[in-house]
C-alpha positions in Angstrom: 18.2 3.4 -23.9 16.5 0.1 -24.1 15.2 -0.7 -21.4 13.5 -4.2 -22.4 16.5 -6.7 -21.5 17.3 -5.5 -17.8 13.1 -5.5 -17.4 13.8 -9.2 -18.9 16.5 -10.0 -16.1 14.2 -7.8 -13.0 11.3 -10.4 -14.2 13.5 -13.4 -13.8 14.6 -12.2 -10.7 11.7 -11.2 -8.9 10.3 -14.9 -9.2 13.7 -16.5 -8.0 13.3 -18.9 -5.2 15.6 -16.7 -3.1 13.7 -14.0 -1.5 17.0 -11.6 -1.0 16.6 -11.6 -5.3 13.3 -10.8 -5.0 13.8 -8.3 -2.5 16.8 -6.9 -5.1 14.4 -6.9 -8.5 11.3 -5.1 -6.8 13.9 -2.5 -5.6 15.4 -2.1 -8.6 12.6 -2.0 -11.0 11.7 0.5 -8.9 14.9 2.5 -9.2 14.3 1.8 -13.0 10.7 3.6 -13.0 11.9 6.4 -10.8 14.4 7.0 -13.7 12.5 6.1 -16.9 8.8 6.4 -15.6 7.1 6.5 -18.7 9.0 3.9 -20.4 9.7 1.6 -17.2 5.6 1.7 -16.6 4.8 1.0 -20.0 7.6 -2.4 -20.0 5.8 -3.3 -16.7 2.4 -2.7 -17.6 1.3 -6.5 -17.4 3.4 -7.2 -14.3 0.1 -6.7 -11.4 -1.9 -9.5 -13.1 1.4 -12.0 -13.9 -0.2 -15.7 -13.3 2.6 -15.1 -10.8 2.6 -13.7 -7.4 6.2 -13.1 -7.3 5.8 -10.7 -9.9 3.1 -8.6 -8.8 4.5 -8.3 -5.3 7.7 -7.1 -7.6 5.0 -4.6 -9.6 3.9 -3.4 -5.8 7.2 -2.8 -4.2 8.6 -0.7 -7.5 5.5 1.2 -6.6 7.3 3.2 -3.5 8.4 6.0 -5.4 10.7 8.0 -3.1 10.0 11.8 -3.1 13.3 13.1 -4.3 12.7 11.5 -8.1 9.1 11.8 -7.9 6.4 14.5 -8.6 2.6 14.6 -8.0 1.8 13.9 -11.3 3.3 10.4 -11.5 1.5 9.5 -8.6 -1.9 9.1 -10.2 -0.6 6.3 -12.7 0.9 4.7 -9.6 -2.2 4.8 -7.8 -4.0 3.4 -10.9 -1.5 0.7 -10.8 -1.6 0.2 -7.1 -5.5 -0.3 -7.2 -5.3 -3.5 -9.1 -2.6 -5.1 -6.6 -5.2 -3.7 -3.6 -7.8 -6.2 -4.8 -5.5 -9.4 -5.1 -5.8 -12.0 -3.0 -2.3 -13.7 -2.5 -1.2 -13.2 1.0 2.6 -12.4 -0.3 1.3 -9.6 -2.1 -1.3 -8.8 0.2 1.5 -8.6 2.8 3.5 -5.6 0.6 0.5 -4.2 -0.9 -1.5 -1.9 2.6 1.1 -2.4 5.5 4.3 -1.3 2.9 3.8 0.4 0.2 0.4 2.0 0.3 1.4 2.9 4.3 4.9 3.8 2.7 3.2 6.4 0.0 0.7 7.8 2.1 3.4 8.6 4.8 5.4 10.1 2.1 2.7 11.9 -0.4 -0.8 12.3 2.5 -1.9 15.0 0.3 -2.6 13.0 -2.6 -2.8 8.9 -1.0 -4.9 10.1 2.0 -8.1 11.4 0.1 -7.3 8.4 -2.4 -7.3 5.9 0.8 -10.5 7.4 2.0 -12.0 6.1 -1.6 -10.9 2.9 -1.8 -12.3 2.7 1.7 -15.7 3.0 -0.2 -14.8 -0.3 -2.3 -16.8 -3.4 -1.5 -14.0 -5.7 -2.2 -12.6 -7.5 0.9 -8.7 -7.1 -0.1 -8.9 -3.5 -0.7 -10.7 -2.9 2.0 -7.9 -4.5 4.2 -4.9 -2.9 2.8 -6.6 0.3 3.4 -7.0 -1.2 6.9 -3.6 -2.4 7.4 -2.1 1.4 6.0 -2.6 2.6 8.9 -1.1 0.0 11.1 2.4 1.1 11.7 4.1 4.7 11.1 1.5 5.9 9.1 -1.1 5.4 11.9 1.4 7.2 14.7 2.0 10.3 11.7 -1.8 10.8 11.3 -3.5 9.3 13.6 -6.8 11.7 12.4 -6.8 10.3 9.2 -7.0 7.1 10.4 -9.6 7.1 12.5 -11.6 8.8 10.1 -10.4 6.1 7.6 -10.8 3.1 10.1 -14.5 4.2 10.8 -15.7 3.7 7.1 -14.2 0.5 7.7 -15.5 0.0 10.9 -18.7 -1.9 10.2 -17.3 -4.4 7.8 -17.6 -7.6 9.5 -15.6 -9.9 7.5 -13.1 -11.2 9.7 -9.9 -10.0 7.6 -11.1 -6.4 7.6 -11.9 -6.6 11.1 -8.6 -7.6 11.9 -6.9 -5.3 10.1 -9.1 -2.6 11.4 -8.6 -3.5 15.3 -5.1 -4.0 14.3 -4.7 -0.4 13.1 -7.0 1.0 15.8 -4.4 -0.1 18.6 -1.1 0.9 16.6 -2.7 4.6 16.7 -4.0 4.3 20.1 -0.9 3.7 21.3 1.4 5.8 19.1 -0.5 8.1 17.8 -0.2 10.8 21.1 -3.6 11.9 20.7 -4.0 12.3 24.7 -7.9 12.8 25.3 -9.1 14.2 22.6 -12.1 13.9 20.7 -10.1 11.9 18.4 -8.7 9.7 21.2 -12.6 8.7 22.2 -13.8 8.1 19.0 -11.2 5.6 18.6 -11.4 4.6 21.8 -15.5 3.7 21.4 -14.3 1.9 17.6 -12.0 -0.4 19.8 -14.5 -1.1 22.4 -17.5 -1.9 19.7 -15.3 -4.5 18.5 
């Protein structure tokens, strides 16, 4: 099957001016990957460093590879890809990148996501630091609440006002959903919120 002319019309629609389009071309490209991976990956490989931000938010959403067509060992080339759209700066994909998909595939896979999240904590760069941040700031943060806190103290000391945001941000989404009671847990977060 060639796959080139509907990765044509998925390009063309992920940098419409509508946003329901774009919404329907990063969901269907990643429909397309789920059943071509090695083929739809390869046709997309240039997509996270388009001149276009449209398009690499496009790139990240076909990255939330649902569990039913997806094994562990696609997940590593989808984290290699997801690592370049951790770093970029453009608020619209910045806004898909940690809270969405990386949250999305770290709910879905934490084996594999959560030890790679705790790397990437380790990165110096502001935007990946955030979107590891920002992971951690809805259902993710309620599901493992440990991880996070673990994750959110790396981050912790970062005082660049994005990461500190997200990290606060995070910190209260798990405080309050993450049932975790009076633990030891509960007062280590507890002491990262007040240090802030």
């Amino acid at each position: 099957m060639n796959l080139r002319p509907r990765i044509s019309e998925l390009r063309k629609l992920a940098d419409s001016d509508d946003w329901w389009d774009r919404e329907i071309a990063g969901f269907a490209l990643r429909d397309l990957i789920e059943d071509h991976f090695v083929e739809g990956m390869k046709l997309t490989l240039h997509w996270p460093k388009h001149r276009a931000a449209r398009i690499r938010r496009a790139a990240c959403q076909s990255l939330m590879q649902r569990k039913a067509k997806t094994t562990d060992d696609r997940l590593r080339p989808i984290l290699k890809r997801l690592e370049v759209l951790m770093s970029d700066d453009d608020i619209y994909v910045r806004k898909c990148c940690g809270p969405y998909v990386v949250a999305y595939l770290a709910f879905t896979y934490p084996r594999i996501v959560i030890s790679w999240l705790k790397d990437q904590a380790h990165s110096t760069d502001l935007n990946v630091r955030a979107n590891v941040a920002k992971a951690f700031s809805q259902s993710l943060g309620a599901r493992r609440p440990e991880d996070g806190v673990t994750i959110l103290n790396l981050l912790a000391k970062d005082d660049r006002r994005r990461i500190r945001q997200a990290v606060l941000s995070s910190a209260r989404n798990i405080f309050k959903k993450g049932g975790l009671g009076n633990s030891p847990v509960a007062r280590r977060l507890s002491r990262l919120l007040s240090d802030r």
